[in-house]
C-alpha positions in Angstrom: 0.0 0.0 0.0 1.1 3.5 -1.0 1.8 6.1 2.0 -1.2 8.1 0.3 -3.9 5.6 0.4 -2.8 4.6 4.3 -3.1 8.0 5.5 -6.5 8.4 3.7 -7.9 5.4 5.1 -6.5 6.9 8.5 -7.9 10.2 7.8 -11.2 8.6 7.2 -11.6 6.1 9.8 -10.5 9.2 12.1 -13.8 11.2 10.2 -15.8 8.4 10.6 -15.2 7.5 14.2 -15.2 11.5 15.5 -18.5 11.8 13.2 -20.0 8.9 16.2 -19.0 11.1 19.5 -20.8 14.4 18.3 -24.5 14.6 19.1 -27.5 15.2 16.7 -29.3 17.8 18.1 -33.0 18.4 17.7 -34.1 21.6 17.6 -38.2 21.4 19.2 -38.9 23.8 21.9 -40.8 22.9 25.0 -43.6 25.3 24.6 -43.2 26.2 21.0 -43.5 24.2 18.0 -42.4 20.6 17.7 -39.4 19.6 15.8 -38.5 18.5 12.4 -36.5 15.7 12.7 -33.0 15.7 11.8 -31.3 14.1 8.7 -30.9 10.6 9.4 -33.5 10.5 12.1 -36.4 8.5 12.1 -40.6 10.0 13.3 -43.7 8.4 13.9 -46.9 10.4 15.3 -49.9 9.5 17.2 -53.0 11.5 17.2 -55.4 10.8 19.9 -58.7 12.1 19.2 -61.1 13.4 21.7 -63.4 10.5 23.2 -66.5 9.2 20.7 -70.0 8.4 21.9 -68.9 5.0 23.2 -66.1 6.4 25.4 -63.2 5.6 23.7 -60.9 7.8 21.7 -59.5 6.7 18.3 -55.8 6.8 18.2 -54.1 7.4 14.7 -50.2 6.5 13.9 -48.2 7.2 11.4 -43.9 6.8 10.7 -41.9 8.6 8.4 -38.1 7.6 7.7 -35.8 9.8 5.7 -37.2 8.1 2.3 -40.9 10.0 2.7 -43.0 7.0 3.1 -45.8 7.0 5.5 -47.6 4.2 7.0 -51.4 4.9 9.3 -53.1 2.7 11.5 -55.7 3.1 14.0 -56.1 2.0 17.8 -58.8 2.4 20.3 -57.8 4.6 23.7 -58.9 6.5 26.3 -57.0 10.3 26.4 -57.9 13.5 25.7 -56.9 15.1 22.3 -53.0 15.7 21.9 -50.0 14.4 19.5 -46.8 12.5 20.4 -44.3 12.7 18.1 -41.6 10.4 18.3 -38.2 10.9 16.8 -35.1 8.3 17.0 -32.1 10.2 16.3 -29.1 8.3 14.3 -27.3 8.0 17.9 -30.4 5.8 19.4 -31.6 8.5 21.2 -35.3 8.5 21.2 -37.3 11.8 21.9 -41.4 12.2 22.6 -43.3 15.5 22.0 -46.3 15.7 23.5 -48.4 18.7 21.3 -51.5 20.3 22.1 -54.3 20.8 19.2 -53.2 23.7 19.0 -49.6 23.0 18.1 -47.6 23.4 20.7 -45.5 21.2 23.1 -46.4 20.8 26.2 -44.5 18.2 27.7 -41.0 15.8 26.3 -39.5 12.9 27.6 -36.2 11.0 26.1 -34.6 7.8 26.8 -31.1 6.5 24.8 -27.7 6.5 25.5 -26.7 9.9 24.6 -28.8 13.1 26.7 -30.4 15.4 23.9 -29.0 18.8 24.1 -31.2 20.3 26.2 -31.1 23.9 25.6 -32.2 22.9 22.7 -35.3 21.0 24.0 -36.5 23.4 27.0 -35.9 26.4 24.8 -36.8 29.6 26.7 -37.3 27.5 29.8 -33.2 26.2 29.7 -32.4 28.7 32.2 -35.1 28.3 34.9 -34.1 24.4 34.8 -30.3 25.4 35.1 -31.1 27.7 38.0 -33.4 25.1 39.5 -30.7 22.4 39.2 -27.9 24.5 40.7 -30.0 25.4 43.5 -30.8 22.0 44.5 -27.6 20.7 44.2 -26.2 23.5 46.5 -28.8 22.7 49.1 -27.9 19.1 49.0 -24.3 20.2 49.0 -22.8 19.6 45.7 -22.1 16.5 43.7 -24.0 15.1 41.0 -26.8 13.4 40.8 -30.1 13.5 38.8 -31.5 17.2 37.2 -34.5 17.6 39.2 -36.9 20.6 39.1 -40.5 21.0 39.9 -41.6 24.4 40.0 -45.3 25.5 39.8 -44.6 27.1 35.7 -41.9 23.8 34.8 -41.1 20.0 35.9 -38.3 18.5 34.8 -36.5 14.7 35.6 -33.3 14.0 33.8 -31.0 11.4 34.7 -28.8 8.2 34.1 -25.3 7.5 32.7 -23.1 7.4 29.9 -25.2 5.1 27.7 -28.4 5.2 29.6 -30.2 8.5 29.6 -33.9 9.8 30.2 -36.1 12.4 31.7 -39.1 14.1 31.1 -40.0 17.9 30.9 -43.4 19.4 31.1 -45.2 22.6 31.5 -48.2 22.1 34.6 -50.4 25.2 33.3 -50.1 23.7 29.5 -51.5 20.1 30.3 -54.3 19.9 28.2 -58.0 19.0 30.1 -57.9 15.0 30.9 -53.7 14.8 30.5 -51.6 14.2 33.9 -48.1 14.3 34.7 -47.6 9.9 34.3 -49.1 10.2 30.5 -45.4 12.2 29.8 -43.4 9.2 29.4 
């Protein structure tokens, strides 16, 4: 082998492995608009309907991949009338908006082994969960330990470790009529 072609196989196997340890980010806001998924990321929605005369709600899915197609089923439920997208980003990371009819998020949760960026995810509400978290952690005296806020305008779980992440983030005064806390999951 040439000097050349070992030192471009170097250089990309370098790329390539480097290209693995930086995040996707997902740009949704908690209390804005949900996401479009990243390139390479993979969505699916479900649309729960208000309840019908006999009581249960008709829930609607559909996936998307990056080639366009979409697939639709139907499942009965009982809920009230929201979205949840789901998106799996190309790291395994695997995010849930929950949207209002009217469009806008109201509550997240993710799970995979890399933690979402999120500043991205809480938006406007980033800082009120950092100063939540560094109050709570100075009360308790430091260390680490799970991210844990519950304030009366924002809740917000996140923990795990490397390769193990999750948490859930909600707005209390945007849960829609017949939504709790436990259906943000």
């Amino acid at each position: 082998m040439s000097i050349r072609f070992r030192r471009a196989v170097v250089a990309s196997a370098l790329a390539f492995s480097s290209s693995l340890l930086v995040p996707l980010t997902a740009s949704a806001a908690l209390g804005g608009n949900p996401m479009t998924p990243p390139t390479g990321a993979s969505a699916t929605t479900r649309t729960v309907s208000p309840p019908t005369s006999n009581g249960l709600a008709v829930m609607r899915s559909a996936s998307s991949a990056g080639s366009g197609t979409t697939a639709s089923s139907a499942t009965s439920t009982t809920s009230a009338s929201y979205s949840v997208n789901e998106t799996t980003l190309g790291n395994g990371t695997v995010i849930r908006e929950y949207v209002s009819s009217a469009g806008s998020v109201f509550g997240l949760a993710w799970s995979g082994p890399q933690m979402p960026d999120l500043s991205d995810l809480l938006g406007s509400y980033f800082p009120q969960y950092v100063a939540g978290v560094t109050k709570a952690r100075q009360l308790r005296g430091g260390g680490h330990g799970p991210g844990v806020v519950q304030d009366s305008g924002l809740v917000v779980h996140s923990a795990g470790h490397m390769g193990a992440f999750s948490g859930q983030a909600y707005l209390p005064q945007a849960l829609p009529a017949g939504v709790s806390a436990t259906d943000i999951k």
